[in-house]
C-alpha positions as CSV (number, residue, x, y, z in Angstrom):
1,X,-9.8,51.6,4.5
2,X,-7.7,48.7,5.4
3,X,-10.8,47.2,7.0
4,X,-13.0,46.9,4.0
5,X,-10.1,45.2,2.1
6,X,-9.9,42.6,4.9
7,X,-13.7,42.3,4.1
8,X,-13.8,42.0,0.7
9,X,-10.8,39.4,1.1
10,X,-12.5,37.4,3.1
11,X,-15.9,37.5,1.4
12,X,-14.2,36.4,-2.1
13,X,-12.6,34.0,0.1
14,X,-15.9,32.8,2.1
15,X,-17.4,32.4,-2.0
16,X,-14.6,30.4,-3.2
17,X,-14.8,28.0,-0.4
18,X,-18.6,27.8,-1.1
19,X,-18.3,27.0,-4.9
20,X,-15.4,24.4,-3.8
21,X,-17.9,22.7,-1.4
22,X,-20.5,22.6,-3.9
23,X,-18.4,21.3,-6.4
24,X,-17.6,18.4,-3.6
25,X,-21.0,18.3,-2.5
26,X,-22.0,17.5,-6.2
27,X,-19.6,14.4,-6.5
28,X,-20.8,13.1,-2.9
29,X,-24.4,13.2,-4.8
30,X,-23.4,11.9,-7.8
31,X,-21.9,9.1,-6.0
32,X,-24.9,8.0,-3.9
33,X,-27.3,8.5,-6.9
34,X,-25.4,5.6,-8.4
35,X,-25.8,3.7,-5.3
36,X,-29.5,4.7,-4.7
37,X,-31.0,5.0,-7.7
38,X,-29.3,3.2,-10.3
39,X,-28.3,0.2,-7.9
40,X,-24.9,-0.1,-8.0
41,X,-22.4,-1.0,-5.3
42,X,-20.4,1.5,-4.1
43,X,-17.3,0.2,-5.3
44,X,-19.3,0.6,-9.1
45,X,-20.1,4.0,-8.2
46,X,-16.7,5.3,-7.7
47,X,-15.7,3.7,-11.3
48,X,-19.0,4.8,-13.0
49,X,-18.5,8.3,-11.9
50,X,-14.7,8.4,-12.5
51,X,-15.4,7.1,-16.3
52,X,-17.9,10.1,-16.4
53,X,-15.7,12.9,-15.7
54,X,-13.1,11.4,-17.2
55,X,-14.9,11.4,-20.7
56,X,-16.0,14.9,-19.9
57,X,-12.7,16.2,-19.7
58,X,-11.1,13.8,-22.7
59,X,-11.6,16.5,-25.6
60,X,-8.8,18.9,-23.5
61,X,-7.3,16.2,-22.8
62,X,-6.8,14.7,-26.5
63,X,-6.1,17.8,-27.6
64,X,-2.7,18.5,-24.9
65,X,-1.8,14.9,-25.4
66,X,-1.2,15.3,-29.5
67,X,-0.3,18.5,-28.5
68,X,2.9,16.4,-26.7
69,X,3.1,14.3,-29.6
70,X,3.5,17.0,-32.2
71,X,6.7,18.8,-29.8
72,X,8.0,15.1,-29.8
73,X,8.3,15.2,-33.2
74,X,9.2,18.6,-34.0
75,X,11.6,18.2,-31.7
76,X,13.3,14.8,-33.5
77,X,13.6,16.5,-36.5
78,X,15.5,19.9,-34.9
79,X,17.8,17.2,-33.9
80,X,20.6,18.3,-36.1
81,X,20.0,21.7,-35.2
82,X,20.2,21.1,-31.2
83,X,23.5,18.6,-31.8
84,X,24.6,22.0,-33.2
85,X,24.4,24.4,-30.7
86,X,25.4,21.9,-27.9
87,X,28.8,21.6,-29.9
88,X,29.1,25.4,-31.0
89,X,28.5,26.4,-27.3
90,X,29.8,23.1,-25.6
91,X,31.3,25.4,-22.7
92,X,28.5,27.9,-22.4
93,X,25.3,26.3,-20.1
94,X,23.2,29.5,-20.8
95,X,23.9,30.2,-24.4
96,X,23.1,26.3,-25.0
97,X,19.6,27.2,-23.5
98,X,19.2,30.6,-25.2
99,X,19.7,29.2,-28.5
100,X,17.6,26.3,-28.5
101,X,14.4,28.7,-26.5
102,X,14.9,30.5,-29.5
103,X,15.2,27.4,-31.8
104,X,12.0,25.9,-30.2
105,X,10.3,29.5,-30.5
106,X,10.7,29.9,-34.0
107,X,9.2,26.5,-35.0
108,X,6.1,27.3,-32.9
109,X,6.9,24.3,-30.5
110,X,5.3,25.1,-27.0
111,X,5.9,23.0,-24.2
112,X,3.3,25.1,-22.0
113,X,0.1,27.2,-24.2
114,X,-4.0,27.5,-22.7
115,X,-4.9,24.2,-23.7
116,X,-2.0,22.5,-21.9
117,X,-2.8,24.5,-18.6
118,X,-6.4,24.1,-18.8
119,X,-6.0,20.7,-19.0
120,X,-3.5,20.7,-16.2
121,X,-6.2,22.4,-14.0
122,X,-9.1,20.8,-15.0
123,X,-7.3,17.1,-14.1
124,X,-6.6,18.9,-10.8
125,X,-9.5,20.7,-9.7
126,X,-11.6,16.7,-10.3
127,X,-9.1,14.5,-9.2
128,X,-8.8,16.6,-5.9
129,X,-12.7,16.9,-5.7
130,X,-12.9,13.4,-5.9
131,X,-10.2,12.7,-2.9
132,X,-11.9,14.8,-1.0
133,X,-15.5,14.1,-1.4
134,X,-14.5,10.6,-1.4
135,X,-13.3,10.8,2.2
136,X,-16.7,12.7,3.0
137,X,-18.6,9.2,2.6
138,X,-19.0,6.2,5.0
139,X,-18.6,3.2,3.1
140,X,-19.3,-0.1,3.8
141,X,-19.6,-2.0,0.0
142,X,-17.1,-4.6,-0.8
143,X,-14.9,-5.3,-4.6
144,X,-13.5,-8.1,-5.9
145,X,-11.2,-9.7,-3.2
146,X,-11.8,-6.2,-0.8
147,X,-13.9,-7.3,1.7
148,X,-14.3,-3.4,2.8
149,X,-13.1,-0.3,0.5
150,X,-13.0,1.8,3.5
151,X,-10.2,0.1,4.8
152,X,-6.6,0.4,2.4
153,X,-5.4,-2.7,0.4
154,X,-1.5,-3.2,0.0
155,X,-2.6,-5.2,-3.1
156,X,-5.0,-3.0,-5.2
157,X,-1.8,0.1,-4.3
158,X,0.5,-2.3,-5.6
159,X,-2.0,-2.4,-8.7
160,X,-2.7,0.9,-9.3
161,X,0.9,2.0,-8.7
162,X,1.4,-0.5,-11.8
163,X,-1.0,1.6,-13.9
164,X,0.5,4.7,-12.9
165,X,3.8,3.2,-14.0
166,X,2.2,2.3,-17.2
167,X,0.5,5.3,-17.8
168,X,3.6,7.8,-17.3
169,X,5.3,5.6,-19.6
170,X,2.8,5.3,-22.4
171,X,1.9,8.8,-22.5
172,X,2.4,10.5,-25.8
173,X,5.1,12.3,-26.0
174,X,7.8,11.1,-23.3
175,X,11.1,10.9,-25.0
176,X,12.5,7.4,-25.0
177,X,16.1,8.1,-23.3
178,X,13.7,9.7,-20.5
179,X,15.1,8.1,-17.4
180,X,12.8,5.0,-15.9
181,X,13.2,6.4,-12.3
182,X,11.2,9.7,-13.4
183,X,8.0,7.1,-14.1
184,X,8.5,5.1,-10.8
185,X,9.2,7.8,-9.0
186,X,5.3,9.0,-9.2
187,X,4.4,4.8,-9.0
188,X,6.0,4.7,-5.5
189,X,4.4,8.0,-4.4
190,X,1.1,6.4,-5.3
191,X,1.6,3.4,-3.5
192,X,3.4,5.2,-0.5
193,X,-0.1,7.8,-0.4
194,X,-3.1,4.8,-0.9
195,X,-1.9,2.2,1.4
196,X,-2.9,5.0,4.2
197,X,-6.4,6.0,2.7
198,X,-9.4,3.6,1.9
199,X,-9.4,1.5,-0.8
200,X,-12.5,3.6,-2.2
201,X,-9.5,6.1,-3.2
202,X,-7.6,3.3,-4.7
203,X,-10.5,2.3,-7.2
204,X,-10.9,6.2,-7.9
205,X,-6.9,6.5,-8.8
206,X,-6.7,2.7,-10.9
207,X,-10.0,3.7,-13.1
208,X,-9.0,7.2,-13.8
209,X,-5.2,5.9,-14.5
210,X,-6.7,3.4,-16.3
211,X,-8.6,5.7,-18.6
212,X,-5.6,7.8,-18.7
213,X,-3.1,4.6,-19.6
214,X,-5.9,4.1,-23.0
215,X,-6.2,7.2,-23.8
216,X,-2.7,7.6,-24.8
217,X,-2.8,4.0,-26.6
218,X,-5.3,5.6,-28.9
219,X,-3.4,8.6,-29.6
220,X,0.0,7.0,-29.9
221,X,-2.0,4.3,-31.9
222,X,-3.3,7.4,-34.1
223,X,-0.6,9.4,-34.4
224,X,1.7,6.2,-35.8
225,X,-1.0,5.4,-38.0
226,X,-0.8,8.3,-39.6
227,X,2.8,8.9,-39.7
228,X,3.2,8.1,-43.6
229,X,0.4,10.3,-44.6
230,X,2.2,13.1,-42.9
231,X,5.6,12.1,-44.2
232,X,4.3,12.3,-47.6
């Protein structure tokens, strides 16, 4: 019996890897279409594809990021209620977290619902696609002062650990006592990770940061907008 478990296990597990390398496989074509058929540098391919997907997966993505903005502000106005129960249970951790799970849960404020992990996932599953197709390729196209994005560039990590800086700090929803060390911190593991891979992974991480960094201009841009209406 045990046997035709192992089997099974592995078979799902032989399937997974297939879809995976499909999936790869795709990007790695999608990539050198650009390149082939359209005519674009390599360099342009890696931005051209990365806008793609990106705009693919922006409707989940709009919807978790006002999704954010929504608990920030649900949030601001349970302020009273939170000062509260940190006085009423100043000595009791636990009670102080009991109290406001239960404050959050009956104001319908979720920090973690379907779209949020979808959209979690769906960031995941293309941004490590795209590492790893990325390294699948032999690249030889040059961009801007990059003479060759197969080889790392201190200066575009520097750059795109900027953006990430930028985006973390922009994104709807971050409170504004939030501690500036918790938006470097994933800056400086940006930097720290691309000045070991090619440059080609650089321009992947600053276009899809990039897009990420707007993207939360627009809603916070919306969302402030709009502010009176709701206040009416």
């Amino acid at each position: 019996m045990s046997w035709w478990l192992l089997l099974i296990h592995n078979i799902k597990r032989k399937t997974k890897m297939e879809i995976w390398n499909l999936f790869t496989d795709f990007i790695v074509q999608s990539i050198t279409f650009f390149t082939q058929e359209v005519g674009v540098s390599q360099a342009a391919a890696i931005i051209l594809f990365t806008v793609i997907g990106r705009l693919v997966l922006m409707p989940i993505n709009l919807v978790a990021m006002a999704n954010m903005v929504r608990n920030k502000k649900a949030i601001a106005a349970l302020k009273p209620e939170l000062d509260s129960i940190k006085n009423k249970y100043k000595d009791q951790p636990s009670q102080i977290a009991q109290s406001t799970m239960a404050l959050y849960k009956k104001h319908n404020i979720k920090f973690i619902d379907k779209k949020s992990v979808i959209n979690m996932a769906s960031q995941g599953v293309f941004g490590l696609g795209t590492f790893q197709a990325l390294q699948q390729i032999v690249f030889t196209s040059k961009f801007a002062w990059i003479a060759n994005i197969a080889k790392p560039d201190i200066a575009l990590s520097l750059l795109v650990g900027a953006i990430t800086y930028l985006s973390m700090m922009m994104m709807p929803g971050s409170a504004e006592q939030t501690s500036t060390l918790l938006f470097l911190i994933p800056a400086i593991i940006c930097v720290v990770t691309l000045v070991n891979f090619p440059s080609a992974i650089g321009l992947y991480w600053a276009t899809s940061s990039s897009t990420s960094l707007l993207q939360s201009l627009l809603v916070n841009k919306y969302f402030k907008n709009h502010q009176p209406q709701h206040a009416l």
